[in-house]
C-alpha positions in Angstrom: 6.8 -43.8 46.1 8.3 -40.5 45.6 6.0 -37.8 44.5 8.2 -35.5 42.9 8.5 -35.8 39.0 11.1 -34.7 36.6 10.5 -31.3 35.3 11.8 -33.0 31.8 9.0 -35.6 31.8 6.2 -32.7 32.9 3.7 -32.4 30.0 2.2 -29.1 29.7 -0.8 -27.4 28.9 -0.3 -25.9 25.1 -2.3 -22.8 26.3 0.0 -22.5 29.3 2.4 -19.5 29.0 6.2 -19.9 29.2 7.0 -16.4 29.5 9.4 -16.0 26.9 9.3 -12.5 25.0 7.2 -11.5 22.3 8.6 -12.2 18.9 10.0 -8.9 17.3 8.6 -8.0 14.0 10.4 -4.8 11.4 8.0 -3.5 9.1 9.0 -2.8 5.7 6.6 -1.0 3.8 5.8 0.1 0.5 3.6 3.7 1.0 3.3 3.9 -3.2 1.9 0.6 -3.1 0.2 -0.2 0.2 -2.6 1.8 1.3 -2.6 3.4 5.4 -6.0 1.8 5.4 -4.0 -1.4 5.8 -2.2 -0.2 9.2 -5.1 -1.3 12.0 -5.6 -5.0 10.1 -2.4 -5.6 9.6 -1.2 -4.5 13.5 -3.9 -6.4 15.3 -3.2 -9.7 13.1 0.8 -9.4 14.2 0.1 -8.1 17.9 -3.2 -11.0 18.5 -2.9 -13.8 16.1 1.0 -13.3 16.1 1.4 -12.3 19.5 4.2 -10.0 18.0 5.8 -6.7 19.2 6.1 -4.4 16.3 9.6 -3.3 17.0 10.3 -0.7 14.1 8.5 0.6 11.0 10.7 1.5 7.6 7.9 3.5 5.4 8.9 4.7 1.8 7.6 6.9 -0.4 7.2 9.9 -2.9 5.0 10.9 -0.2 2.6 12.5 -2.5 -0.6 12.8 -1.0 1.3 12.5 2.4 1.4 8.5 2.4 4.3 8.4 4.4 2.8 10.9 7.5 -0.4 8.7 7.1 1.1 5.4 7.7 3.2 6.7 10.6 0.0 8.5 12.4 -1.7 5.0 11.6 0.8 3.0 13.3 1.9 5.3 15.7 -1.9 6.0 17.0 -1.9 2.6 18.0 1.8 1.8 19.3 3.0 5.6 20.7 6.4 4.2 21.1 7.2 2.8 17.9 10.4 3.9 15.8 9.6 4.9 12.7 11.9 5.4 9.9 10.8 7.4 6.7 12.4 7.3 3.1 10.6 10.3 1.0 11.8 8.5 -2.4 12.7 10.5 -5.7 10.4 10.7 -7.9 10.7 8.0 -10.4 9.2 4.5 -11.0 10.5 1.9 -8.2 11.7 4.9 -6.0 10.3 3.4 -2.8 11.5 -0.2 -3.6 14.4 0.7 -4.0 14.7 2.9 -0.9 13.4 -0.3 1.0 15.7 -2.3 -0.5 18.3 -0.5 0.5 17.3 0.0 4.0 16.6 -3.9 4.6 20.3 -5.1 2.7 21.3 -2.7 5.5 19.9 -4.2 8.5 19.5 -7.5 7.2 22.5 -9.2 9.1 20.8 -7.4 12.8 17.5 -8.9 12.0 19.1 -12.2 11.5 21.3 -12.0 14.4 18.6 -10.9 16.4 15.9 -13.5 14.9 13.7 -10.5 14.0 10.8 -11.1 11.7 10.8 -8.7 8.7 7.4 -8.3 7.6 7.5 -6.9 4.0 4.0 -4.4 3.4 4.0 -4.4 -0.8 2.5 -6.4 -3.7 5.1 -5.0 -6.1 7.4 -7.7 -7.8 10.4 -6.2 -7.1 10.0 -5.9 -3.3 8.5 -9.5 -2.7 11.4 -10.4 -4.8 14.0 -8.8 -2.2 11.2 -10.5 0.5 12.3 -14.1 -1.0 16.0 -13.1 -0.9 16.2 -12.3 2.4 14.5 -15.7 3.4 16.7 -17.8 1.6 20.0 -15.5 3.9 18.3 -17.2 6.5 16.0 -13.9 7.8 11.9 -14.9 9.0 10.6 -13.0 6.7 6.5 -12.9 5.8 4.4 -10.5 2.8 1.4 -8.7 3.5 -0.7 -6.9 1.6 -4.5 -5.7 1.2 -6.6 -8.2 -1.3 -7.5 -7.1 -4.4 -8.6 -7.9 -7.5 -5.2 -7.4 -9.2 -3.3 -10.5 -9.7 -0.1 -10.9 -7.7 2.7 -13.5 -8.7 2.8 -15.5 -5.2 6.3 -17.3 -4.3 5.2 -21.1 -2.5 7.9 -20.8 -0.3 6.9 -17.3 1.0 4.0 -16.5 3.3 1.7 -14.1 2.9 -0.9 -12.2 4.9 -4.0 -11.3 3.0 -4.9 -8.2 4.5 -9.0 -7.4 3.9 -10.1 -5.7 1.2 -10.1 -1.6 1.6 -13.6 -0.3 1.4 -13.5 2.1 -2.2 -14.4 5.9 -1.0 -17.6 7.0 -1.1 -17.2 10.2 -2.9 -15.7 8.2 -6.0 -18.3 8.2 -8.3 -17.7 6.6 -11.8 -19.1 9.2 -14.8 -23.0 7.9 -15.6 -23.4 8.3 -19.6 -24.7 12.0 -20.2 -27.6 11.1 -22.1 -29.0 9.5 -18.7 -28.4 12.9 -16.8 -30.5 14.3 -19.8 -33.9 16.2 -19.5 -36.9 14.4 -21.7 -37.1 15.5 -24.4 -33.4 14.9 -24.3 -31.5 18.0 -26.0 -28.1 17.3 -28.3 -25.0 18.9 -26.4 -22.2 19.5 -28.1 -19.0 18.0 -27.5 -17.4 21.7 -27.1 -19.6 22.9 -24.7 -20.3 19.8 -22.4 -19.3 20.1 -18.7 -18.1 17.3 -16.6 -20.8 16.2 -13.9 -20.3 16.9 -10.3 -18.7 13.1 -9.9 -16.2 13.9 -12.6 -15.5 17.0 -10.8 -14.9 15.1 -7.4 -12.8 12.7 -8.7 -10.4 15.4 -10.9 -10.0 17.6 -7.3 -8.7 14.6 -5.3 -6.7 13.5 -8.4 -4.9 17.0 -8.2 -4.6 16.8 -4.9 -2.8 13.6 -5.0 -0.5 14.4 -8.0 2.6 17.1 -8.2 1.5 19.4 -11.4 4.4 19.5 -13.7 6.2 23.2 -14.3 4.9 23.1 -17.7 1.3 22.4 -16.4 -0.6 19.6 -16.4 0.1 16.1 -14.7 2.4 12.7 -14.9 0.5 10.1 -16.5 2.1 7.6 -13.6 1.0 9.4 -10.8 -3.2 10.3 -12.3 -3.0 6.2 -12.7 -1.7 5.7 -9.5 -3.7 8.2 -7.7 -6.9 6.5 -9.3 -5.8 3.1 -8.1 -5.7 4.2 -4.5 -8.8 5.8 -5.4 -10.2 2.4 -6.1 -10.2 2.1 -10.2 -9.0 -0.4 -11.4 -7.4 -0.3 -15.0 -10.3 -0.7 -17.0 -12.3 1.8 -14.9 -9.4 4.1 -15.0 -9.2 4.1 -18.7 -12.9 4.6 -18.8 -12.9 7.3 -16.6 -9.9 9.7 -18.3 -11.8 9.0 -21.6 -15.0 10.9 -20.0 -12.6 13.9 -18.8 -13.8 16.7 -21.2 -10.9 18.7 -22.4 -8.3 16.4 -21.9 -4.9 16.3 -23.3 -1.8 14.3 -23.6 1.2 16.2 -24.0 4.3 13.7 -24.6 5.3 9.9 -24.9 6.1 7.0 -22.9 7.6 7.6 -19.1 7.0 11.4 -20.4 3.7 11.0 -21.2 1.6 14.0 -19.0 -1.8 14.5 -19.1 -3.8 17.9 -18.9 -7.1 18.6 -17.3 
């Protein structure tokens, strides 16, 4: 009896490796909406669960509070060699998904062509929107963001990577009611004279430092809230929290709205 077999009727360990390349994987991501913290998780899920080469990052942003550079030293920390693209957005709501948008309708066709994965880093509507778009042209396309308590409108047909929760900063402390930072006997303050406490304080400096102060003075309504949210607040702690900021005050309406502390 002959020994040799057909290499058509060989079964195969699973495990066994074929050698065929890594699949290729384009990050899209959302710096406004996605925190940096999400870089590590999300690159070892692709590189070991995946087995994916991160071919190319897309990163966009109004780069306040230098999103954009922190993503990109996240990223590139890890894979040296990566190309990076950055889109510094205007200025106005939906700047980065637009910018990323634009930039996937634009290499949409390659990554098809190419049978590239497009992994799409946002929870925003608008962006998982363009995510399911691209799917139905044909593209592999997957969302992933970090878990959070705010609800996200999932599409069946669309998978998503649940990055872990990111860990809230330790220096955020939420304002404690003054009358338990009071001495016994407890003495009235009066709403003119109260200072904010050393957490308040904290939490104003890295709000400044994450916002762009308006020429008239004072801050865009848009960015405090979003600068809180990657702060960790969510929107009933943030309302809580600008309703304990002594002195402050709302100058305009609306998208104008701007808030001075």
């Amino acid at each position: 009896m002959n020994d040799t077999q057909d290499p058509e009727n060989v079964v195969r360990d699973p495990t066994e490796s074929t050698g065929a390349a890594p699949t290729s994987v384009a990050l899209y991501i959302d710096a406004d909406n996605q925190s940096p913290q999400c870089a590590k998780a999300l690159l070892g899920l692709l590189r070991t669960d995946f087995e994916a080469r991160v071919a190319s990052a897309t990163i966009a942003g109004n780069n306040h509070g230098q999103e954009i550079n922190n993503w990109r030293d996240e990223l590139v920390s890890a894979l040296p060699d990566l190309v990076v693209n950055p889109l510094t957005a205007p200025h106005r709501k939906q700047g980065a998904d637009v910018a990323l948008l634009m930039a996937l309708g634009a290499e949409l066709e390659r990554h098809i062509r190419e049978r590239e994965v497009v992994v799409i880093v946002s929870r925003d509507d608008l962006v998982i929107g363009a995510a399911e778009q691209a799917k139905a042209r044909g593209c592999k396309t997957l969302v992933a963001y970090a878990d959070s308590e705010n609800s996200t409108a999932r599409n069946p047909y669309l998978t998503t990577l649940l990055l872990p929760a990111l860990v809230k900063p330790v220096s955020v402390v939420h304002p404690a009611p003054v009358a338990l930072a009071a001495v016994t006997p407890p003495q009235p303050v009066h709403p003119t004279t109260q200072t904010p406490n050393d957490g308040v304080a904290a939490v104003l400096a890295q709000v400044r430092g994450l916002c762009k102060q308006k020429p008239g003075g004072g801050y865009s309504a848009t960015d405090v809230g979003q600068a809180l949210s990657k702060l960790g607040y969510d929107k009933a702690a943030r309302a809580h929290f600008l309703a304990s900021v002594p002195g402050l005050k709302k100058r305009g309406t609306g998208a104008n709205l701007v808030l001075v502390f």
